[in-house]
C-alpha positions in Angstrom: 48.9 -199.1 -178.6 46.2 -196.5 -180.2 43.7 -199.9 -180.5 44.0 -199.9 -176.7 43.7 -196.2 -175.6 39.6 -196.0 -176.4 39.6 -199.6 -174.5 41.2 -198.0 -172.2 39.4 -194.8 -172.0 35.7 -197.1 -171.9 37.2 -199.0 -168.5 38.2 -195.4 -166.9 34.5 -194.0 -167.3 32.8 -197.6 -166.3 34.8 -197.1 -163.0 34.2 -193.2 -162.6 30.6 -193.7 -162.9 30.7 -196.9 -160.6 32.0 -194.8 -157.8 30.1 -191.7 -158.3 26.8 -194.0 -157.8 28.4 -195.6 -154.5 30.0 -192.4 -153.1 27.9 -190.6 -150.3 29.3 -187.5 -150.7 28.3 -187.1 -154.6 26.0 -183.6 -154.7 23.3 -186.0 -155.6 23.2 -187.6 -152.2 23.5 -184.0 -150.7 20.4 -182.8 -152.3 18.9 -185.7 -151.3 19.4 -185.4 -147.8 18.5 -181.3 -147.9 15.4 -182.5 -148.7 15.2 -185.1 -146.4 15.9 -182.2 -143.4 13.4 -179.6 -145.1 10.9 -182.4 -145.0 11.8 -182.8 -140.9 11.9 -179.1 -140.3 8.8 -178.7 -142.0 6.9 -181.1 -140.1 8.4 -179.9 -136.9 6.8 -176.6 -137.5 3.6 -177.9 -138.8 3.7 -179.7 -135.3 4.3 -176.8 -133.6 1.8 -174.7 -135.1 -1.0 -177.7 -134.7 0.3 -177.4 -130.8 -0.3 -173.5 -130.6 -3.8 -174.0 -132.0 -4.9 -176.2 -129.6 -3.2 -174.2 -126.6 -5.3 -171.4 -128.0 -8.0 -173.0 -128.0 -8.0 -175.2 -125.1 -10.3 -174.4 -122.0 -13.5 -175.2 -123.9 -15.0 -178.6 -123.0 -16.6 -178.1 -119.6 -16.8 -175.1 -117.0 -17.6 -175.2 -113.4 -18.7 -171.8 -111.5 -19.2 -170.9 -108.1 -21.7 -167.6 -107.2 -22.7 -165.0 -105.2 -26.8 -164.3 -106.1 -29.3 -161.4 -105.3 -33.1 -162.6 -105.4 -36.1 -159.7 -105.6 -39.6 -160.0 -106.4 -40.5 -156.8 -104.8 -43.3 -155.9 -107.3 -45.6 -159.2 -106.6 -44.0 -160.6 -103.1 -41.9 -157.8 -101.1 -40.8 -161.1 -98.9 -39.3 -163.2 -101.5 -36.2 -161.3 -101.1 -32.8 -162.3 -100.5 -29.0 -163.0 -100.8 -27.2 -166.4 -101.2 -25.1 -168.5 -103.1 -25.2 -170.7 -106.3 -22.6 -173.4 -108.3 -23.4 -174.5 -112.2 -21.5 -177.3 -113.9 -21.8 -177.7 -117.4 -19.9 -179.4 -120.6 -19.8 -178.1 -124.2 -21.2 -179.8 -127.1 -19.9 -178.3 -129.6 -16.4 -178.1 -131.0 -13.5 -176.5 -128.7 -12.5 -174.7 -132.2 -15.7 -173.5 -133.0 -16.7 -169.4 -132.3 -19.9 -170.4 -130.5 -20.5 -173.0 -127.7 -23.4 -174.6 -126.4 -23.1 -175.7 -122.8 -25.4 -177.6 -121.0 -25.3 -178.9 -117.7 -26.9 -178.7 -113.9 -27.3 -175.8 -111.6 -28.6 -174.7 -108.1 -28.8 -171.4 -105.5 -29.9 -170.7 -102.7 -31.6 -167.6 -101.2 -32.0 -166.6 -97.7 -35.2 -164.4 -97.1 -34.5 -163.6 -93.3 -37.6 -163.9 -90.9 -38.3 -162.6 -87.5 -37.0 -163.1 -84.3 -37.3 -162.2 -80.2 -34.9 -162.3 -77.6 -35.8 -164.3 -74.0 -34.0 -162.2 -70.6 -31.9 -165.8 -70.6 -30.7 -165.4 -73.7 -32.6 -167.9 -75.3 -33.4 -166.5 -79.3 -36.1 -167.9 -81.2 -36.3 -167.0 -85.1 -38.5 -167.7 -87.9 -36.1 -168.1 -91.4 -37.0 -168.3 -94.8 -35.6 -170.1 -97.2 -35.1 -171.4 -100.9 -33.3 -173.9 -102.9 -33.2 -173.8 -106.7 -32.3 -177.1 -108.8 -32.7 -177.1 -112.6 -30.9 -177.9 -116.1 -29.3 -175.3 -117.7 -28.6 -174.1 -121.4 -26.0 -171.5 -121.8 -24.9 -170.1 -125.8 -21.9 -168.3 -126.1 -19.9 -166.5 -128.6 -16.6 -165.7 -128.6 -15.6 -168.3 -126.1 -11.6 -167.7 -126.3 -12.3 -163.8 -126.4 -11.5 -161.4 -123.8 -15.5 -161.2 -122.9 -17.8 -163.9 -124.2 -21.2 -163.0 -124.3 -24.1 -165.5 -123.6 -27.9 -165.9 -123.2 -29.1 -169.0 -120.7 -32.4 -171.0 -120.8 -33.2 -173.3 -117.7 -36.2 -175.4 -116.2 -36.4 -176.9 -113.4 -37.8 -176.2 -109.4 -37.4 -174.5 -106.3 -38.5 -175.6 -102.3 -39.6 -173.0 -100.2 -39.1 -173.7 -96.2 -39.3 -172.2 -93.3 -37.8 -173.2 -90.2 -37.9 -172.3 -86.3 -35.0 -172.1 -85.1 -34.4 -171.8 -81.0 -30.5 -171.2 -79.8 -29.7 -171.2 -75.9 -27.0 -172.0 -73.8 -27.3 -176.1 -71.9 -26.6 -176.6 -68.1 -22.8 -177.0 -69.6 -22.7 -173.6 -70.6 -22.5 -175.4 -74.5 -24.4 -173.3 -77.3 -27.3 -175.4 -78.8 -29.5 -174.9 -81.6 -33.0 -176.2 -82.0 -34.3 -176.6 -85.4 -38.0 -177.3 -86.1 -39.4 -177.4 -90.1 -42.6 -175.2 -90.0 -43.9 -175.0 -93.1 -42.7 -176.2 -97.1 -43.5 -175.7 -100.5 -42.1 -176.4 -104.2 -42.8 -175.2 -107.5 -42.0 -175.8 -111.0 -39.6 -173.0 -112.3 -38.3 -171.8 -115.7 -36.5 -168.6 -117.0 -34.2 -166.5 -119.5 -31.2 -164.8 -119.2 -27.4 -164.2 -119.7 -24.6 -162.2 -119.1 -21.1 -161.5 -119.8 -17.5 -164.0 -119.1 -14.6 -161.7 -118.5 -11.2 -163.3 -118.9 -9.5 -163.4 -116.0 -6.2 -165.6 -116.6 -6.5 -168.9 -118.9 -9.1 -171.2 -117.7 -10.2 -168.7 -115.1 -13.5 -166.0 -115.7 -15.2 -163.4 -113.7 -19.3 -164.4 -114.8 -21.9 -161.6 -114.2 -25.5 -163.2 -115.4 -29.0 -162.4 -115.3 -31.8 -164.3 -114.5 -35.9 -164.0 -114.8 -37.3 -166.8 -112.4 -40.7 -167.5 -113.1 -43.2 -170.0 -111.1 -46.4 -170.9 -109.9 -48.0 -169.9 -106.5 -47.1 -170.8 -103.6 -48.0 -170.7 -99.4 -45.5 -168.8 -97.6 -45.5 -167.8 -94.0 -46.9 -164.4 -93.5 -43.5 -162.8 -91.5 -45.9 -159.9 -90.0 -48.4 -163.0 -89.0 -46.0 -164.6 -86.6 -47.2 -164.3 -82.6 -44.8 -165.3 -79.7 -45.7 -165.4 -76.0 -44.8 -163.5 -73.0 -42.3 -165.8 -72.7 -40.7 -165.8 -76.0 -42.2 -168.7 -77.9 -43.7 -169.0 -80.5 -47.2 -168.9 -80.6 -48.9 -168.3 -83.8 -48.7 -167.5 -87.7 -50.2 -167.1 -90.8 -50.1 -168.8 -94.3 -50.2 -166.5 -97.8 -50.7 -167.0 -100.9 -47.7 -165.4 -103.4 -46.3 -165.5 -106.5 -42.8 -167.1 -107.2 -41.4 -164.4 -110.0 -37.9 -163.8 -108.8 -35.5 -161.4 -110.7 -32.0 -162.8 -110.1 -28.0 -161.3 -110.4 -25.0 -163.9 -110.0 -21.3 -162.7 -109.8 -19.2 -165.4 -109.7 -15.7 -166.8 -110.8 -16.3 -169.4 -113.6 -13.6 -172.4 -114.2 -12.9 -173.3 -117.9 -11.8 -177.1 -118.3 
């Protein structure tokens, strides 16, 4: 009987161990799946984290804005002065995640310069308008692109067509309003300038865009506005070409689109 307690003692332990290795509710197993659910919880905040960066960041791969402009050269060519409107769409080739961008991209305004005009008895009006169009790659810097303001400076090159129209508006035997539109005189010229500006964050993806522009060109032939003649009956009968300068000084307010 003593001969068979430690045999019996050996086949007790064999079996305890047995089952401790094939039980899943040993503390071994339980460590082993604490670690299993830090490793989950871990990832789901490292996942969440890499989500809030790129929320923060987001907004940075193209923009699209649409302006208001002011156009003076009242130093060199009193005439060349006017209001009108401008868009710019650009993408970034940098980084979103970087603190600078460099967008490039297209742009174009317009400016209207006014002209003259007369009045007939039959209310028939005839006037002379000026007008510009503005097309021309664009290179905008910025830093601080996801900060309240971003600050830039802008390069561009491209041109700008001058024209001036007739334009004659009367009322038809149907008592319909017509308008007559004649081309007068055109001209283009190469233009290139510097500038920039401030972005104001509006909302995300949305910015108020103040920018400043020096236009500068070659010469052109305008119609003289003080040259132009009409008849006793209200038609035009003669102008003048000038010589002038294309130096514009240019303001844009606009709201600017982040994509």
């Amino acid at each position: 009987m003593i001969k068979f307690i430690p045999v019996l003692l050996i086949i007790i332990l064999t079996f305890s161990t047995a089952f401790a290795q094939r039980n899943p509710n040993t503390n071994a197993d339980k460590i082993n799946k604490n670690k299993k659910g830090d490793t989950i919880q871990n990832n789901q905040i490292q996942n969440k984290t890499n989500s809030n960066s790129i929320d923060i960041n987001s907004g940075n791969k193209g923009q699209f804005g649409a302006y208001l402009n002011y156009g003076t050269s009242s130093f060199e060519s009193p005439e060349l002065e006017g209001i009108g409107f401008g868009f710019k769409l650009g993408k970034n080739l940098l980084g979103e995640n970087l603190p600078i961008s460099l967008i490039t991209g297209l742009g174009f305004d317009y400016l209207y310069f006014g002209g003259k005009s007369t009045t007939q008895s039959n209310n028939v009006k005839i006037a002379i308008n000026s007008n510009a169009y503005g097309w021309y790659p664009y290179l905008d810097l910025e830093l601080g692109s996801s900060w309240p303001i971003t600050l830039f400076g802008t390069a561009y090159w491209g041109g700008r067509f001058f024209f001036t129209r007739q334009n004659i508006n009367y009322t038809d035997a149907n008592n319909q309003p017509k308008t007559d539109t004649k081309n007068l005189e055109g001209d283009v010229t190469q233009i290139y300038g510097l500038g920039g500006g401030l972005k104001l964050k509006l909302t995300e993806g949305l910015k108020l865009e103040l920018r400043y522009q020096q236009n500068h060109g070659n010469e052109i032939k305008i119609i003289d506005p003080s040259s132009i003649q009409f008849d006793s009956f209200g038609n035009l009968n003669s102008y003048k070409n000038k010589s002038t300068q294309t130096y514009l000084e240019m303001l844009f307010l606009g709201l600017l689109i982040c994509l």
